[in-house]
N, C-alpha and C positions, 0 to 999 in steps of 0.2 A: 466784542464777542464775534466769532465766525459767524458767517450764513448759514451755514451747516445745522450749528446749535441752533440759530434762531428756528430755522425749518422743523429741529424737533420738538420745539416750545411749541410750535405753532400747532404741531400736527395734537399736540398733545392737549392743547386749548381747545381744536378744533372736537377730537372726538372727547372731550370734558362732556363741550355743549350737544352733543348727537346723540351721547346716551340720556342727559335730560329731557331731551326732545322727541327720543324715539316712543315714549308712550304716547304720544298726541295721536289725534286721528289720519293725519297729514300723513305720508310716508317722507320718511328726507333722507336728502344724497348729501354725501359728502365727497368734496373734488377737491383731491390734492392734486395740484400739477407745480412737483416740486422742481421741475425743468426749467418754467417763465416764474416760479417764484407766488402761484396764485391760488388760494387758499378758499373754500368757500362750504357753507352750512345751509344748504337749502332745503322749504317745502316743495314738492311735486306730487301731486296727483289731485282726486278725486274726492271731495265731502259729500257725500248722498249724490247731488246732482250741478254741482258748484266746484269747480275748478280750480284750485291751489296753486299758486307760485309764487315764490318769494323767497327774498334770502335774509336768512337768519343772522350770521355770522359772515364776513367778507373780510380777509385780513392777505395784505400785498407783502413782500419785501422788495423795497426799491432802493437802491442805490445805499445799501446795507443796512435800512432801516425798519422797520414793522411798518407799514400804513394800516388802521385801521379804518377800514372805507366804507363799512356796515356795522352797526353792532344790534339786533334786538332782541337780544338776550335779556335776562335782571340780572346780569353779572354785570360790572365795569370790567370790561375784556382788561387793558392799560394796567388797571391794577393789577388783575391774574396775572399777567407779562411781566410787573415788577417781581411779585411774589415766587414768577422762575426765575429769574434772574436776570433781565432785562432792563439795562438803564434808561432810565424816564426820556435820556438825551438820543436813543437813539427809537422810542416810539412816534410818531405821526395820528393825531386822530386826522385822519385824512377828511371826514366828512363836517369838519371842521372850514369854515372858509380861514383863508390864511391869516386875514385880518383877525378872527377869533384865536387863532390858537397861540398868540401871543400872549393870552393871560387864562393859559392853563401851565402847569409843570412838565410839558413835556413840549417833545420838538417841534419847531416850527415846520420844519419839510428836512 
């Protein structure tokens, strides 16, 4: 599959998880920067008097492949990406050490 396609799976994963997320008290940014390929679901701002940041969703394409490098969603992002159309051989759970993701279904790097 193109990069192209992957970029709109991704953008399309991306605002899935932003409209779940936008009723939260958090405000959250979504950044696509489809130029370096880097995809991201973040908290920012303010709870009463307590500070927010974090990122929700983190999702790469490197070297034509999905990197999953965050996910803390209750979705399995990996499986959303099969169900558009994305073969398991060309996913990365990135936050996976390499040693680990030899006994999941999907790629190693």
């Amino acid at each position: 599959m193109a990069i192209n396609n992957y970029t709109e799976i991704i953008q399309t994963v991306i605002r899935e998880q932003a409209e779940l997320h936008q009723s939260g008290y958090v405000p959250i940014e979504t950044i696509l920067d489809i130029e370096r390929h880097h995809y991201l679901l973040l908290q920012v701002g303010w709870v009463k008097d307590h500070w927010v940041y974090g990122s929700i969703l983190h999702l790469d394409i490197i070297d034509g492949k999905i990197y999953i490098q965050q996910n803390n969603t209750e979705q399995v992002i990996a499986q959303r990406l099969v169900e558009l159309g994305v073969p398991k051989t060309d996913i990365v759970i990135g936050f996976h050490s390499p040693f680990k993701r030899q006994f999941t279904d999907y790629a190693l790097s």
